[in-house]
MARMIFI-309174 format. One record per residue: residue in one letter; x, y, z of N, C-alpha, C in turn. Coordinates in steps of 0.1 Angstrom, whole numbers, plus 5000, padded with zeros to 4 digits. Layout:
// residues N
aXYZXYZXYZ
...
This chain:
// residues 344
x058507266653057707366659058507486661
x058207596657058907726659058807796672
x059307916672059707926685058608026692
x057508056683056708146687055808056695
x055407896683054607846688054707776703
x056007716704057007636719056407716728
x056307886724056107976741054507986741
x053707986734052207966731052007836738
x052707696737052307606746052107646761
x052907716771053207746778053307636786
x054007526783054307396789056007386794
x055807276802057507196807058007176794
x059307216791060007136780060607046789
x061106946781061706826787063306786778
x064006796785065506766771065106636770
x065706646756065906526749066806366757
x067806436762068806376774067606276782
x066606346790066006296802064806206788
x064606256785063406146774064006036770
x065606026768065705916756066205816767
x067005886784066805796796065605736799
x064805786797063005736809062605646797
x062905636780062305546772063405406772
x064905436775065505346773066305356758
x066505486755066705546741065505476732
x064505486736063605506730063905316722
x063605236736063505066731062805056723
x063104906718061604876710060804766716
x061404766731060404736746059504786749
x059904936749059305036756058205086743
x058005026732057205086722056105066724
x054805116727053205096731052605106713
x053105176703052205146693052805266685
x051805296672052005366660051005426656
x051405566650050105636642050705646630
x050105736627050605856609051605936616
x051406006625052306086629053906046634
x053805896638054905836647054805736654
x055605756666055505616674055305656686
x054505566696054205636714055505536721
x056305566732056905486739056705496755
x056405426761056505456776057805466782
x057705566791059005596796058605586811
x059905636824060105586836061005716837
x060505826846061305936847062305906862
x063405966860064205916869063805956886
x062706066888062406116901060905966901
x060405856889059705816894058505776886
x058005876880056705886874056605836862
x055505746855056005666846055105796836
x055605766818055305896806054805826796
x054105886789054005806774054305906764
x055405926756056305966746056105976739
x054706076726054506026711055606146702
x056606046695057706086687057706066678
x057106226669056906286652058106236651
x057306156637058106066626058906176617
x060106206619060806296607060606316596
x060106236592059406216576057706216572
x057106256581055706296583055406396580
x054806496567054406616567053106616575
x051906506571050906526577050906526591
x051806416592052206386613052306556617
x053406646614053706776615052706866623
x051906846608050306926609049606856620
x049406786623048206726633049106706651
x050306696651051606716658051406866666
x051406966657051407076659049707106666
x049107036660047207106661047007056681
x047506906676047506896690047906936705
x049206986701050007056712049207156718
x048907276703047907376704046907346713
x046007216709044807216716044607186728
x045307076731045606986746046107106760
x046907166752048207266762047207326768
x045907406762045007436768044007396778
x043807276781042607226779043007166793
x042107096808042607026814041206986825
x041006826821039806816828040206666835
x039606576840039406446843039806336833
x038406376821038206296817039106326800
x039906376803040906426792042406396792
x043106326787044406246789045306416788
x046206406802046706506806048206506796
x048506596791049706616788050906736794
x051606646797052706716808053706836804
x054206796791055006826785055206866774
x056606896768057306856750058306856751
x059106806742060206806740060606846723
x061306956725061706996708063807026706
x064206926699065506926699065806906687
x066507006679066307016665065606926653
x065606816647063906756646063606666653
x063906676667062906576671061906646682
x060906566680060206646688058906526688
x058106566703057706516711057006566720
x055506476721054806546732054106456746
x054806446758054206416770053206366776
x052906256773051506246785051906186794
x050906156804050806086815050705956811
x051305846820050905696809049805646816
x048805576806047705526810047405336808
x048105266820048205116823047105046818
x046105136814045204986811044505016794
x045905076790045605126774044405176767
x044205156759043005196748041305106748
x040405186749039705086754038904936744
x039804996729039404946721040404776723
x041404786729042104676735041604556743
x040204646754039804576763038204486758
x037604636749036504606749036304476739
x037404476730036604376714037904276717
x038704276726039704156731038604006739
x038503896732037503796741038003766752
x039603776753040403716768040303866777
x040103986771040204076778039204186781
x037804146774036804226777035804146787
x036004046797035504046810035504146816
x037104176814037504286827036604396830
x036004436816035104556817033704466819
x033404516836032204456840031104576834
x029904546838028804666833029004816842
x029404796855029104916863031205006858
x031904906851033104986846032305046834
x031904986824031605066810030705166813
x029705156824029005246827029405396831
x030405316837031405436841032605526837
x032805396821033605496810032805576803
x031605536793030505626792030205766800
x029805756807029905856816030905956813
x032505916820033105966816033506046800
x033605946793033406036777032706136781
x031506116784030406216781030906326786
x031006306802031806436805032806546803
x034006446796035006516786034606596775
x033506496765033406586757032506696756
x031406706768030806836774031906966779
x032906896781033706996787034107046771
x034606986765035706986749034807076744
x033107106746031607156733031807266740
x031607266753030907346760031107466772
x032407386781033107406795034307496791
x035307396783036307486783036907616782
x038107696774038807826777038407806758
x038507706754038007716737037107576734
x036407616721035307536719036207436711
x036107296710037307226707036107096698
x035907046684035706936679036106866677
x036206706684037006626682037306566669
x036106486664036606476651036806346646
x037706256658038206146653038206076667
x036706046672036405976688035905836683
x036705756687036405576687037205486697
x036905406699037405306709038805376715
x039605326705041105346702041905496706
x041005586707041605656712040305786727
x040105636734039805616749040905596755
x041205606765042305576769041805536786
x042305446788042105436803043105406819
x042805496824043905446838043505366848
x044405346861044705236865043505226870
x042605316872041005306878039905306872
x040205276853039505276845038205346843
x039005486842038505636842038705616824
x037805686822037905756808038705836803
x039705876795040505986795040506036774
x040006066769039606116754041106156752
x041906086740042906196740043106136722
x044106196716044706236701044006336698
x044306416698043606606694044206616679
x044906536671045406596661045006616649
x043206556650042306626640041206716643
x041506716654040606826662040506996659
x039507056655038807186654038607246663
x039407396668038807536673037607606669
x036307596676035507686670035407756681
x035807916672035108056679033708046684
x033708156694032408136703031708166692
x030908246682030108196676029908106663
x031008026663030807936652030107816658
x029207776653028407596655028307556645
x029207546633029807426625030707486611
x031007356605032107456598031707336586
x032907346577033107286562033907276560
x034607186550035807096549035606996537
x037107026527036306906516037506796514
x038306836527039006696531038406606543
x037406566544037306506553038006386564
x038106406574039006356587038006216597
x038606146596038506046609038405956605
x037405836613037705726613035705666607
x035805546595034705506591034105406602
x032705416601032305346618031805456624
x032605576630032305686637031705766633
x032005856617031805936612030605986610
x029806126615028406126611028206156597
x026706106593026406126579027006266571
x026506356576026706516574027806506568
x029006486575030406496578030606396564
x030506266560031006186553030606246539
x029006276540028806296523028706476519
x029006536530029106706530030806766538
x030906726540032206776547032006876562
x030506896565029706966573030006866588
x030806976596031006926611030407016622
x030306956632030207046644030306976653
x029607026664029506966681028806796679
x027706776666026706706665027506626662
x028606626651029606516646030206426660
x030206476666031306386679030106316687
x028806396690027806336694027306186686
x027506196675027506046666028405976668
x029806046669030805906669030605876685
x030205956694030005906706028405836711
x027705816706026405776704027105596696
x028005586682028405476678029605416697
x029905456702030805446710030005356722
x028905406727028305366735027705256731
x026705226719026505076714027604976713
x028805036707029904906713030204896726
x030104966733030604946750029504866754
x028104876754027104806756027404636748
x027404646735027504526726028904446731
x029904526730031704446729031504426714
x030804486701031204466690031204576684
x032404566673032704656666031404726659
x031104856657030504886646030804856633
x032104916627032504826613033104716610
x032404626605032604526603031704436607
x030804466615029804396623029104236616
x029004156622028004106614026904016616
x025703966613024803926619024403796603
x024303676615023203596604022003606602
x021403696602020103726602019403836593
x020903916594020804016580021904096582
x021904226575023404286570023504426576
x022804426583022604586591024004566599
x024904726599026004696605024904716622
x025804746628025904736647024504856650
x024804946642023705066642022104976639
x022504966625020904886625020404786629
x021604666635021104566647020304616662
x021204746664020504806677019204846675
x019204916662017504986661017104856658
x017104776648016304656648016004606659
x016704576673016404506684015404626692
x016004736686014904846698013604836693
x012904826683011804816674011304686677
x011504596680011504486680011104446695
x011304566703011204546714011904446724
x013104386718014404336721015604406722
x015804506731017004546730017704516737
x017704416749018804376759019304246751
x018604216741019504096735020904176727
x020904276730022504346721023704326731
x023104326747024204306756025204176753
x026104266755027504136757027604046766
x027603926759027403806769028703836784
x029903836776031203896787030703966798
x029504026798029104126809028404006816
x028003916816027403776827026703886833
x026203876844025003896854025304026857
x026104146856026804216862026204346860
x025604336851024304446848022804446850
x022504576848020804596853020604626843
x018904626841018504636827018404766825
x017504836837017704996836018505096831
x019805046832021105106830021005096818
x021404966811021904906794020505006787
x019404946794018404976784018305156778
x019105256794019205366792020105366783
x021505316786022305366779022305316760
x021705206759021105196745020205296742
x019105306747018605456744019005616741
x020105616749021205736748021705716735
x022405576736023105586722022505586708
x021205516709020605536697020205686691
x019605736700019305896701020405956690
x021905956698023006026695023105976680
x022905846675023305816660022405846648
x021505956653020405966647020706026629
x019906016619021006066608020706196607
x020206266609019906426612020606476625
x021506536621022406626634021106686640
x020406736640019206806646018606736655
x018606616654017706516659018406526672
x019706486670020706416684020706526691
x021006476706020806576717022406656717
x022706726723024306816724023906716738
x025806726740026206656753026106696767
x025306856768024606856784023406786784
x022506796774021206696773021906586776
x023006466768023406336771024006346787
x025006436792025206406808023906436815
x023406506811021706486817020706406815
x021006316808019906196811020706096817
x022306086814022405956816022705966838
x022506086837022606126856021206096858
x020306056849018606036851017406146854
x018406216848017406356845017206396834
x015506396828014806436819014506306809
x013406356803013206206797013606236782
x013806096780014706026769014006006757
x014206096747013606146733013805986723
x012705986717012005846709013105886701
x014105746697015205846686014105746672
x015005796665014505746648015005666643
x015005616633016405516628017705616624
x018705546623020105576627020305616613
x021505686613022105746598023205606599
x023105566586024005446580023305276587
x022105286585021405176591022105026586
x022805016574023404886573024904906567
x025504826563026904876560026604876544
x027404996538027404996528027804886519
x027604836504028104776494029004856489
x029704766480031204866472030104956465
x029304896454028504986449028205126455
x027605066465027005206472028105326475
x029405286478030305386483031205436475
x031005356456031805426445031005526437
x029605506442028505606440028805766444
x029005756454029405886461031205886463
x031106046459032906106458033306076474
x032506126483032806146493033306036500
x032605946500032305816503033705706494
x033605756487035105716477036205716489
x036705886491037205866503037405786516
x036305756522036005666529037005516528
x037005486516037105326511038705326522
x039305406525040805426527040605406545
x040005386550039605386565039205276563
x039205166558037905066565038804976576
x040204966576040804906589041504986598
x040105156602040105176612041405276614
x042305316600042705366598041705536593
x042705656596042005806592042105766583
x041405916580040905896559041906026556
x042406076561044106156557044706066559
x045005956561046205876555046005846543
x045205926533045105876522046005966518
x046706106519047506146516048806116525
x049706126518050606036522051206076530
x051506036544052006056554053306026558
């Protein structure tokens, strides 16, 4: 990071000295996981406060770029429901950026874990939902810049010790100028499962993109099953088309997760299945922007008849060697971005 950009964060630097103390020179104890960009480590600062450490891989051009995007974006930005970053640390290459650590990890850990998605009773998921929503109203709409996430799925939820919601990895994430509402791209970015239609077979993003991958977000929190990979003996619709199938069908509480036992109201699920289906609609037009979603799901205004969903069953290889774009794709299907197709 250069030295123009270090003073544009306008953040704590942290020496290298005090980081590689609070990780344990950076154990492989203290290691919480891996991206393209690097590795995260939790640390223990000596006054007390526990960190989570993500340390650009030296050999990562793309890590660099998305390293850098993020600093830019986060440094700005500071809400609830937004994973707080404290810091950086830059000491000739190494470098590193600060968060706060969050004990009850990623929610994609808890939610599709069998020994560990009890924990999330109905009135918690209800209350991470929520949360997202919030965040990313603030990310479209609230903030000092207009910010598109880009790459919103389980995995990078993040949740604390009170299993708050906290949105964080900004490193594919988009600045749009106050008058831009959407843009183009013919590398396309994120994760398959999430991605709205637009986005996969046009390269066409906006505010509506993140409303899809948060719309696919809420049917897993409801379900506890993955969107990709989903699968049903009954037919081949991924998690999208099982929902609308049960909604049509006038069965939609059969999608709830058994792990939720008695702990939920129908009211609720049935809303927040309705929210979600809304949001996965395949026409960006259709789906609500996220003050309409914090506005129904607070129970205000009534809740628009969605349509069927964009990507109603999972694709065949056929179907996805058909299309270029979609070619792309093939490189994400374990949940991995689709820039790791270039080599990171």
């Amino acid at each position: 990071m250069n030295d123009d950009a270090n003073q544009d964060l306008e953040l704590p630097l942290f020496s290298l000295d005090k980081i590689a103390k609070a990780t344990g020179n950076f154990s492989i104890n203290n290691k919480l996981g891996q991206g393209g960009f690097g590795e995260v480590y939790k640390g223990v600062l000596e006054e007390g406060g526990e960190i989570a450490v993500k340390r650009l891989s030296k050999t990562s051009r793309q890590g660099l770029v998305e390293f850098q995007n993020e600093a830019m974006c986060i440094a700005k930005l500071q809400h609830r429901n937004l994973v707080k970053l404290l810091g950086y640390c830059a000491h000739g290459d190494e470098m590193m950026l600060i968060y706060e650590y969050m004990p009850n990890k990623s929610l994609d850990y808890l939610l599709f874990d069998e020994n560990n998605s009890s924990l999330l009773d109905w009135p918690r998921r209800n209350h991470i939902i929520n949360g997202i929503a919030r965040g990313l109203l603030y990310l479209h709409q609230d903030s000092v810049l207009r910010i598109i996430h880009r790459d919103l799925k389980a995995s990078n939820i993040l949740l604390d010790s009170n299993m708050n919601a906290k949105i964080s990895d900004f490193g594919l994430a988009r600045m749009f100028k106050e008058y831009e509402t959407e843009a183009n791209t013919n590398k396309v970015v994120g994760t398959l499962g999430y991605i709205s239609p637009e986005y996969a077979a046009n390269g066409n993003f906006s505010a509506k993109s993140d409303v899809f991958s948060f719309g696919v977000l809420v049917l897993e929190i409801v379900s506890g099953k993955k969107n990709r990979g989903f699968t049903h003996q009954g037919h081949h619709d991924n998690l999208l088309g099982h929902a609308w199938r049960l909604y049509k069908e006038a069965r939609p509480l059969e999608l709830v997760d058994a792990a939720l036992g008695d702990s939920w109201t129908a009211s609720e699920v049935l809303q927040a299945i309705h929210i979600g289906l809304s949001c996965v609609q395949h026409h960006a037009h259709d789906r609500p922007n996220m003050s309409s979603v914090v506005h129904m799901l607070g129970g205000g205004g009534a809740l628009p008849v969605p349509n069927q969903p964009g990507y109603y069953a999972e694709l065949t290889k056929h179907e996805v060697e058909s299309t270029s774009s979609m070619l792309l794709l093939l490189g994400s299907v374990n949940d991995f971005t689709i820039t790791q197709l270039d080599a990171r």
